[in-house]
N, C-alpha and C positions, 0 to 999 in steps of 0.2 A: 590489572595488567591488560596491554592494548596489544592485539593480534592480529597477523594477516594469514589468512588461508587461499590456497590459488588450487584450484579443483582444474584440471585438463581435460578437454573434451574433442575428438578426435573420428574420425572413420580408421576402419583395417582395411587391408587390400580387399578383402573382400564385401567392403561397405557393411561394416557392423558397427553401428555407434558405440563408442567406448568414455566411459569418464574416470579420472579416477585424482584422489587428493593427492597431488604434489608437493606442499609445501603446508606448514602451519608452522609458526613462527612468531616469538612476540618483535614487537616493535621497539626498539631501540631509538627512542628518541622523539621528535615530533611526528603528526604525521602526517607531514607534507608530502606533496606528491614525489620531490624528486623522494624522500626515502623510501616510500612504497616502489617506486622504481628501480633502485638498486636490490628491492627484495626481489622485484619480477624478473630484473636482468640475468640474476645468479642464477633462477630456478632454471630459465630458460638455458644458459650453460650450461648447466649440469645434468640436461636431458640432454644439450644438443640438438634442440627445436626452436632454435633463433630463425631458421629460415622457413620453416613450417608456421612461423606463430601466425595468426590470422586476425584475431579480433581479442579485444578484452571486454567481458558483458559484467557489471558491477553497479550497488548503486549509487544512486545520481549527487551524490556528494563533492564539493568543486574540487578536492582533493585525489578523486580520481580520473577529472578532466587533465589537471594539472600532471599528473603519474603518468599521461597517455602523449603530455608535450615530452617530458624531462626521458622517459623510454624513448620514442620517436628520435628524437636529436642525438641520444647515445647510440639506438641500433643506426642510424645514417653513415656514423662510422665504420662500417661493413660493410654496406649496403647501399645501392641504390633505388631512387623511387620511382625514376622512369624505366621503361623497357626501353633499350633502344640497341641496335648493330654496334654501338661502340663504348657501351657500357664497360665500365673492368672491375665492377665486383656485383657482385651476386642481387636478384633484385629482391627486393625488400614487401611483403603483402601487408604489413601493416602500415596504417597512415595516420597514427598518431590517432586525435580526437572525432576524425572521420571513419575509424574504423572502433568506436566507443559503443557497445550497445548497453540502453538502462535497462536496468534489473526492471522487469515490467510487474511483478506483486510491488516494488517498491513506488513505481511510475502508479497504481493502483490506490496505493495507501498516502501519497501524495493530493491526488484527484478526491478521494473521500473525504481528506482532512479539510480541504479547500470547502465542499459543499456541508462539512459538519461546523465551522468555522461560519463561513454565512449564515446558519440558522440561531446561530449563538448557543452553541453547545457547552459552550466554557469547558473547566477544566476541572479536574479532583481537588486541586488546589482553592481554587474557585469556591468547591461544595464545602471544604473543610472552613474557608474561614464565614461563610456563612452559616453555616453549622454552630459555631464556635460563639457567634452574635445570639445566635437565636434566645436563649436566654434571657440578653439583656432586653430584648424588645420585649414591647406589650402588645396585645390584642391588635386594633387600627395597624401602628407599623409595622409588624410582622406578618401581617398580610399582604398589606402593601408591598411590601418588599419581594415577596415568592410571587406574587400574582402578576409580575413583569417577567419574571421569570421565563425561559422556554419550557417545553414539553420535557426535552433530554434532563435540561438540569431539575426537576421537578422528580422524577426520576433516581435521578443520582445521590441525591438529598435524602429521598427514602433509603434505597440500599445502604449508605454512607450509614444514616441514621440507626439504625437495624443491626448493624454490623458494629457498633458501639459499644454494646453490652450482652453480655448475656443473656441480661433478662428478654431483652429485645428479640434475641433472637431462637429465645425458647416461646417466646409468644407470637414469632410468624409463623416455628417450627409447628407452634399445636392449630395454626390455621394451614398451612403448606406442609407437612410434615415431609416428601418428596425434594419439592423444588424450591429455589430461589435466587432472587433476583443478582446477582453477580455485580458489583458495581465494575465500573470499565478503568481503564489504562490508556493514559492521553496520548501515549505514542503509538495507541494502535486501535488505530479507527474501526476494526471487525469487532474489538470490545464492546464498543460503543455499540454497533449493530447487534452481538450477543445479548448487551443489555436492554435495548429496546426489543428486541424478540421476546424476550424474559417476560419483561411489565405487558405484552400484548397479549400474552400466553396466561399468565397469570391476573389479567383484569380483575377477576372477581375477587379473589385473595386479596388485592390491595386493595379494592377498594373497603373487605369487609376491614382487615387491618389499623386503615386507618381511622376506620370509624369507631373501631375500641381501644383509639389511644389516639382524644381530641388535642393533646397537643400540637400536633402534627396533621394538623386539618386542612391546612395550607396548601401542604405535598399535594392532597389528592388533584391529580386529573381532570380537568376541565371534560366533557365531550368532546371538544375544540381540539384537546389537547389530546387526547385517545387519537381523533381521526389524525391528527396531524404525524402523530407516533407510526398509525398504521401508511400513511404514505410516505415516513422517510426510511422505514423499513422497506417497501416496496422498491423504493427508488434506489437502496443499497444493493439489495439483492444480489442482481447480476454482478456486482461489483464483485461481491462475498463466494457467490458459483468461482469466477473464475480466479480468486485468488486463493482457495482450496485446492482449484484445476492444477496452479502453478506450483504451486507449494508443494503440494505430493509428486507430481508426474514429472517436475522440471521439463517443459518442452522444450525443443528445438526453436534455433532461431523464427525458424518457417511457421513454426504452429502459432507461434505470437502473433501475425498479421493477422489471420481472422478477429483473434481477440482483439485487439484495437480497434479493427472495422464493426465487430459486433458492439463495443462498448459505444462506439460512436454514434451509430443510430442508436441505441437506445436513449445518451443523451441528445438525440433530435428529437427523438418521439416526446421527453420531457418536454422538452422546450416548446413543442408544437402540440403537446397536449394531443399526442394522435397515439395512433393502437392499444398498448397495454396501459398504457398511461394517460386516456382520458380521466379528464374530473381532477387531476393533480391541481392544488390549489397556489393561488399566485407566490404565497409564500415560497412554496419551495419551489417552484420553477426558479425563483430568483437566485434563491440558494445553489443552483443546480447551474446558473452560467458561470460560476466560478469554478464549479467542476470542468465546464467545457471550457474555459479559458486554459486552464491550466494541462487539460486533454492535448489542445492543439498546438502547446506547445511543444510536448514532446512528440505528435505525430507529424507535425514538420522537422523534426529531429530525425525522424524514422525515416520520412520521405526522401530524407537529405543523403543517408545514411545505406551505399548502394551494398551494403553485408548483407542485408536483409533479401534482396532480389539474388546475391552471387549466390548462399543460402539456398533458395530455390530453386536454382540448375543445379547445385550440386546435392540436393535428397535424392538420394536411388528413389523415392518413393515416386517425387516429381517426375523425374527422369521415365519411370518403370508408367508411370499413368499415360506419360507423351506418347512412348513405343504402344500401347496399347491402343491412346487414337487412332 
């Protein structure tokens, strides 16, 4: 069953941020945008906040670009879009797909997939039918085979493996009895960084591991493959900081622009191999411009997108830091 939830978020008179869930609702139907829009239109009647509405922030799926024309063109009926002395009805603060802000853990989880996507991360999918072959090869090609392989899926092929049986995984338990390694979930790229944390955390366990169970001799880790682990870990990181930041604290529109501008130099220091991320090896810098492709397109989004700046005259915080100047 397919659902829309519209969370409200608002000032009081006396600037107290307020949020609260307005609607949950399954979907009827497809879900295109204009029906996401007749769910938004009603909530919004039924508050009585058609003229206060201001922005819709959501993510960046083209189905709620589309819900920000098909709303747009019904509120016009009410409403006008210019200010002017001889307007005759009421003017209207939303502007359709100019007043759209992306969900920014989603704009996050978009930008990792892109740089995990370049290293050739592959996919579970991926490890299972590889997995499933192993068997039939022999010695030479089954080597051949993993030894193309990247670091990640090297990685994922252990866990995957381990998590097969029982026995498997009473004989990591009587080397790790504690921890282990978590294999990840392809539509969410902080797994993927879970998992590589996991195997850097646990180096020695896998490598004793796999040394007493030569089937799977293959799996083990390169050096190559370690250092390489240990700089796409590094290079997620910040990613992983601020998508726990968002996750928990949901910020204001206004707290998001640091995040952007912080994310951003750090993919230049990548790229330029300066501050925290000297020594990054060419592999992943290369990896790491499809990151910053994919960055700059939604922060020309941003730039384009004047909520973000209204946003910042209207925080009492901003406001409260200017009167203190």
């Amino acid at each position: 069953m397919s659902f829309l939830a519209v969370v409200g978020h608002w000032l009081t008179p006396d600037f107290e941020l307020q949020e609260e869930l307005l609607e949950f609702i399954e979907i009827d139907g497809v879900h295109s945008g204009e029906n996401l829009s007749a769910i938004v239109r009603s909530v919004l009647e039924t508050f009585g906040i058609k003229h206060k509405f201001l922005t819709i922030t959501g993510d960046n799926a083209g189905n709620n670009l589309t819900l920000c024309d098909y709303l747009h063109a019904d509120l016009s009926k009410d409403f006008d879009d210019e200010d002017s002395p001889f307007r005759m009805k009421p003017l209207m603060r939303f502007r359709g797909r100019d007043s759209f802000i992306g969900c920014l853990a989603h704009v996050l989880n978009l930008i990792c997939k892109d740089i995990l996507v370049s290293l050739k991360a592959g996919s579970v999918r991926d490890a299972h039918v590889i997995l499933d072959d192993m068997p039939s090869q022999k010695g030479q090609s089954a080597e051949k085979t993993l030894s193309t392989k990247s670091a990640i899926v090297k990685i994922r092929l252990l866990a995957l493996w381990i998590s097969h049986s029982p026995q498997r995984k009473q004989a990591w338990k009587d080397i790790s009895p504690l921890k282990q390694i978590n294999y990840d979930i392809d539509t969410r790229w902080n797994s993927t960084y879970n998992m590589i944390s996991d195997a850097l955390r646990l180096r020695k366990e896998v490598t004793q591991f796999i040394r007493e169970h030569p089937d799977i001799r293959d799996m083990q880790p390169t050096d190559s493959d370690w250092s390489t682990l240990g700089q796409i870990q590094k290079v997620l990181k910040p990613f992983w900081d601020h998508t726990n930041s968002v996750s928990k604290r949901c910020p204001s529109i206004i707290e998001s622009l640091p995040i952007y501008w912080s994310l951003d130099d750090v993919l230049d220091d990548i790229k330029k191999n300066e501050g925290d991320f000297q020594g990054i090896t060419k592999e992943v810098q290369n990896a790491v411009e499809a990151g910053i492709r994919k960055m700059d397109k939604f922060t020309k989004k941003m730039d384009a997108n004047i909520i973000y700046y209204v946003a910042a005259v209207l925080d009492p915080r901003v406001k409260t830091s200017f009167i203190r100047a």
